[in-house]
N, C-alpha and C positions, 0 to 999 in steps of 0.2 A: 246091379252088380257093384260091389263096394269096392272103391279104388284104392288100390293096396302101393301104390305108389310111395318108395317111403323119403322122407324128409331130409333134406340138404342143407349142412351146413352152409353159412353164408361167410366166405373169407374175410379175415376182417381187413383187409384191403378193401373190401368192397363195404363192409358193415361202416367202413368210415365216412362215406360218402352222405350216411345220414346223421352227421356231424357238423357236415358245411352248407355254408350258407344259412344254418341257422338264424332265423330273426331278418333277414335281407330279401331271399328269394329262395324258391325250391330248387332243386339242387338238379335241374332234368338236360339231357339230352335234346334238344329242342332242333326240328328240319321245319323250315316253311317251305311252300312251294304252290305253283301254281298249272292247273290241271286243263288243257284243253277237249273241248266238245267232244264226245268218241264213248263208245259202252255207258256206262253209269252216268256220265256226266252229259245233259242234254246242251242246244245249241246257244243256249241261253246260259248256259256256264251254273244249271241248276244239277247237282247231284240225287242220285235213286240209293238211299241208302238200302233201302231192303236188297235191292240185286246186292249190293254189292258184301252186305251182310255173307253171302252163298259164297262170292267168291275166297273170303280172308278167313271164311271156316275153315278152309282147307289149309290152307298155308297156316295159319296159328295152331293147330292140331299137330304141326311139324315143328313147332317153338317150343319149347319149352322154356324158352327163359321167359313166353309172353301170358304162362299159363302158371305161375309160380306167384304166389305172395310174401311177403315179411313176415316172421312173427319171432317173438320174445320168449323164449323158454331157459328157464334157471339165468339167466343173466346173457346166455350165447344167443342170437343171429340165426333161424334157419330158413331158407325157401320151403313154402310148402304146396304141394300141386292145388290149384283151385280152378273150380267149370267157371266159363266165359260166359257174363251177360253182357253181350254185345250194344243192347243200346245203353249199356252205365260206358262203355271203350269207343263206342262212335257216335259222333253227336253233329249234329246241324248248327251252326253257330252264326245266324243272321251278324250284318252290321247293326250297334245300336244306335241311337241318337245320336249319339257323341262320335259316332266313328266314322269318321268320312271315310279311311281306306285299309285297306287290307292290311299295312302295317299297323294302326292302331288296334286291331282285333288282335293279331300279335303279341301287342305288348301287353294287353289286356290277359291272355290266355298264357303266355310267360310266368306271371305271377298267382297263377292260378297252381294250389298244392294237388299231389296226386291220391287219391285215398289211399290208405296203406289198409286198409281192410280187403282191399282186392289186389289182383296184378299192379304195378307198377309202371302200366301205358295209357294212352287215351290219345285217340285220332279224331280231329277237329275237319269239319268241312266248310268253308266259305261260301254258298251263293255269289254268283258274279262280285267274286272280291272286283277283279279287273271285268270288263265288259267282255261278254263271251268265256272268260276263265273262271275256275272254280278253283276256289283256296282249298290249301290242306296244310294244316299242322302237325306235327305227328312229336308228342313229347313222351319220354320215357325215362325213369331217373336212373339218377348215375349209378345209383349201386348193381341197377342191372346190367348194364354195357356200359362202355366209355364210347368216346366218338371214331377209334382203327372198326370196333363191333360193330355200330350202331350203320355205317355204311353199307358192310355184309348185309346185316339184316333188312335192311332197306330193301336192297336188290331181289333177297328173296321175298319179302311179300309184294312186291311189284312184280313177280314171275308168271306168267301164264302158266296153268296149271297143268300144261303137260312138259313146261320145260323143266331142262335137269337141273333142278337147283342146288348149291354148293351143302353138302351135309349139315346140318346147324347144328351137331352136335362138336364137328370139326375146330378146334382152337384158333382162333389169329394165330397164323406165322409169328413167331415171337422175332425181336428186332436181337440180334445176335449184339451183345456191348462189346462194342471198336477199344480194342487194349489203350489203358489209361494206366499211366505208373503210381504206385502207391501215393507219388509227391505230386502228381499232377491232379488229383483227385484232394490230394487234400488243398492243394490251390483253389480250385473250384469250390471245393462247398465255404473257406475261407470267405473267397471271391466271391460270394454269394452277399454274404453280409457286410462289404466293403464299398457297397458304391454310394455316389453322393446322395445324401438324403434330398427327397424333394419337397421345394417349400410349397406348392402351389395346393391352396386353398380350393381351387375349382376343383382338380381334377381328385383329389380325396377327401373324404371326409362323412357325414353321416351318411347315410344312402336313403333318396326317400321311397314310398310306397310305389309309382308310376312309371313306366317303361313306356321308353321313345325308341323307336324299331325303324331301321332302314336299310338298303342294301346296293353294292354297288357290281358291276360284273366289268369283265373285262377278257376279250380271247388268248385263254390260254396261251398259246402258242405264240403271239404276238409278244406277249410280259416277258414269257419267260425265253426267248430268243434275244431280248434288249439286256436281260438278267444275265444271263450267259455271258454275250458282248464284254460286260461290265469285269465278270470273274466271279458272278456272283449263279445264283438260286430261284427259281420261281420263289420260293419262301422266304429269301435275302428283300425282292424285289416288292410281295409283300409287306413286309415290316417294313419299310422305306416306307411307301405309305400307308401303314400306319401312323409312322412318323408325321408325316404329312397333313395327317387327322388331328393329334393330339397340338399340333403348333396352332392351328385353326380353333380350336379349345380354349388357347392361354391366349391369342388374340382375340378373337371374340369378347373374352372375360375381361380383357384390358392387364394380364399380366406380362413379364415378361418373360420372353423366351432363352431357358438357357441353354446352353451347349450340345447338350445329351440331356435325353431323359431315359430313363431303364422300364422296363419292359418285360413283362413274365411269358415266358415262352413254351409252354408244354412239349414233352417230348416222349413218344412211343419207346417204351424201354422191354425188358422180359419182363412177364406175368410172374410172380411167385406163387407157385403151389396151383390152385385153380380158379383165382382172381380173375373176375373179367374186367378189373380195370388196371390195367398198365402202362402207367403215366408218371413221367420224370417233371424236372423243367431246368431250363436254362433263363438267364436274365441278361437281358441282349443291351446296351445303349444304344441306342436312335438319334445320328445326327440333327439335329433341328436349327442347324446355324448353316448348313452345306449346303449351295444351290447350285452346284455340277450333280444332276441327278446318276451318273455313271458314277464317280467319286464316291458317294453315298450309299451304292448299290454297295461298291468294292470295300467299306467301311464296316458295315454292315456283316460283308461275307464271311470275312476274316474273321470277327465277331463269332460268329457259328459256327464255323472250320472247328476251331478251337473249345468252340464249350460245350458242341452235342455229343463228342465221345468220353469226355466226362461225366456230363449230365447223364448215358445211359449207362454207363458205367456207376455211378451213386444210383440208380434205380429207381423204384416207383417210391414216391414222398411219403403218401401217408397210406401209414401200413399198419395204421390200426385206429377206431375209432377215439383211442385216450388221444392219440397223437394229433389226429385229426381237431378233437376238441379243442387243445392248445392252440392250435394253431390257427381255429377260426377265432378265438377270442385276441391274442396276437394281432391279425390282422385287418381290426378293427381297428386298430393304432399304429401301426406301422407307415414309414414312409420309404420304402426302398425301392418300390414302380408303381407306377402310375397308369397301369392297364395291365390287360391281359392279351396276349394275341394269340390266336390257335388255331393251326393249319392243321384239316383232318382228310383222310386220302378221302374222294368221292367216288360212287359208283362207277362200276367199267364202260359204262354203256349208256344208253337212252333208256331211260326208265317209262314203262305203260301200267297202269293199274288200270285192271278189268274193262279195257279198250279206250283209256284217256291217258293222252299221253303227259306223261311231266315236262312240262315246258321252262321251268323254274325251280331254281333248287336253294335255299340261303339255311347254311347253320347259325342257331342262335347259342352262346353260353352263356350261362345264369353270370349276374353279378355277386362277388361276395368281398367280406370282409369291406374296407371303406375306399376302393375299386369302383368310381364312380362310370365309366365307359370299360365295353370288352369289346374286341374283333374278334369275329371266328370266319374260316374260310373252308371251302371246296371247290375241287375242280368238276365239274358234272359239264358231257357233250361238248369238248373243245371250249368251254368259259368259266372263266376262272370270278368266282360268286363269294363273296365277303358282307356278311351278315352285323350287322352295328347296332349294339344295346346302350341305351345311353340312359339315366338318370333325369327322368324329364324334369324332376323337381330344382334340380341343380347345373344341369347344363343345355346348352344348346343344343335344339330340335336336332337328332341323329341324322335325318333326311340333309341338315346344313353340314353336318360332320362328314356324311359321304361325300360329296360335291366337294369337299376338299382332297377325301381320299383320293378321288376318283380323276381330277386335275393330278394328284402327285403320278397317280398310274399312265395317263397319259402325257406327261412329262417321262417319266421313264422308255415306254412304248416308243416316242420319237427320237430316241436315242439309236434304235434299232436301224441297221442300215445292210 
């Protein structure tokens, strides 16, 4: 029977996506995690891909963004329906020589492009990354979800196959833009291009081939109750350390630390037309001189109070792949922040794939333009999970970067009373 399925434009909201990161790293969606003993995955933390083959037949036949490919006609973008060969989308991914741990395979499969001759995803398995646990990667590029989707979609290929799972032809709730006055908006994207340029040599500059992966958790509930305290945000309390991270960075290097560094902050805005990527940002200063971690929190808040109803207000950035182009060539040379930080909603629940339960959950986001570190964050089962890409060629081991983060969180946390 011939599939009469017919062909979908691709927004060019979304066609921009393969515009960035160009020449640094693939432009993907990236979840690690790690999978306890249970259905497919035996005691030994070895996975059965063939069962598990039977189970994600079902749930991908419900995808349709996981069953669509790229292609090029007359100069336009469109998805077009394409059948699943499952072992080109699921693979066995031993440790090699070189990799002692699970996070190295990581950074390994990070920079790893996605064929654009097929779908746009590829599900990665670990053999006993951790002892008893089995890795799983799961990257999918941006032009198909952004990271509000990429959590939905999660959830549903993790569903057992007689639960109700959420329509996937259903939209993300769009983020309604909080009133911004014509003058306040033009403050904001001024203010965008106003802050102090930053000198430091470490934290920008070329980006090399190799990715250092690490990650740090911390119980939700705990952070963002000291967060609150403060006046601030789980996401305030976040960025503080982040903060925390990047000071660790410029001491390590032997630079100095100055007052504020700035910071690129994504933010969930309305979709235009039927874009599945709807993404602003905001550009936050990060006290780095502050040691009342309460202070810092409240510093911070006021910070975001102020620039995320503007920021969704100015709407999604790059809203077209010209635009996009500029703007990764741009930010190749730019010095206006010195990271990325991106907090993206996590699953509702405890996630099981075909009777092994996800005991770990860390987002990764590509690096681009000369953005030599990125933090991405989710909250998954009461723990709040911050994923660390770092530029092995140029900066210090990300595993050292955490342990900084992860002191600034627990300096926050014992604020909580």
């Amino acid at each position: 029977m011939v599939d009469t399925t017919p062909d979908v434009p691709i927004s060019p909201v979304d066609a921009a996506s393969f515009q960035l990161g160009v020449h640094v790293q693939p432009y993907l969606v990236t979840i690690a995690g790690l999978l306890a003993p249970g259905g497919f995955v035996d005691r030994d933390g070895r996975p059965d891909l063939v069962r598990l083959h039977r189970t994600l037949a079902a749930h991908i036949a419900q995808e349709p963004l996981l069953r669509q490919r790229p292609i090029m006609r007359n100069g336009s973008w469109w998805w077009t329906e394409n059948d699943i060969d499952f072992d080109l989308h699921l693979s066995l991914d031993e440790r090699g020589p070189t990799e002692p741990d699970f996070e190295s395979v990581c950074g390994r499969l990070v920079m790893q492009p996605l064929d654009t001759t097929r779908p746009l995803w590829h599900i990665a398995f670990v053999p006993a990354a951790r002892p008893g646990l089995c890795g799983i990667v799961i990257r999918v590029h941006h032009a198909v979800l952004d990271g509000a989707r990429a959590s939905d979609l999660f959830e549903r290929l993790f569903a057992s196959p007689d639960s109700k799972s959420t329509d996937p032809g259903a939209p993300v709730p769009n983020i309604p833009p909080k009133a911004a006055g014509s003058l306040d908006l033009l403050r904001f994207r001024i203010g965008t291009f106003l802050h102090r340029p930053i000198r430091s040599r470490v934290l920008l500059g070329a980006i090399g081939p190799t990715r250092s992966i690490s990650s740090v958790n911390v119980r939700t509930s705990l952070i963002e109750h000291a967060a609150q305290q403060a006046g601030g945000t789980l996401n305030d309390a976040y960025l503080v350390a982040v903060g925390g991270g990047l000071r660790f960075i410029l001491q390590e290097c032997g630079e100095p630390i100055p007052k504020s560094i700035a910071v690129s902050v994504p933010v969930a805005v309305t979709a235009i037309g039927s874009a599945r990527n709807a993404v602003g940002f905001m550009i936050i200063d990060l006290p780095l001189r502050e040691t009342d971690p309460q202070r810092t929190v409240a510093i911070v808040a006021k910070q975001t109070a102020a620039a995320k109803p503007s920021a969704r207000a100015a709407g999604t950035t790059f809203r077209s792949p010209r635009i996009a182009g500029v703007f990764d060539k741009l930010a190749k040379r730019q010095h206006m922040i010195g990271a990325v930080a991106s907090n993206v909603h996590g699953p509702r629940g405890p996630l099981t794939l075909d009777g092994a339960a996800l005991v770990e959950l860390w987002p990764l986001g590509p690096l681009a333009g000369n953005v030599r570190v990125g933090f991405t964050a989710a909250s998954y089962n009461d723990t709040f999970w911050i994923g660390i890409q770092a530029d092995a060629e140029h900066l210090p081991p990300a595993s050292k970067i955490a342990r900084a983060v992860e002191r600034t969180l627990d300096e926050i946390a014992g604020t909580a009373h």
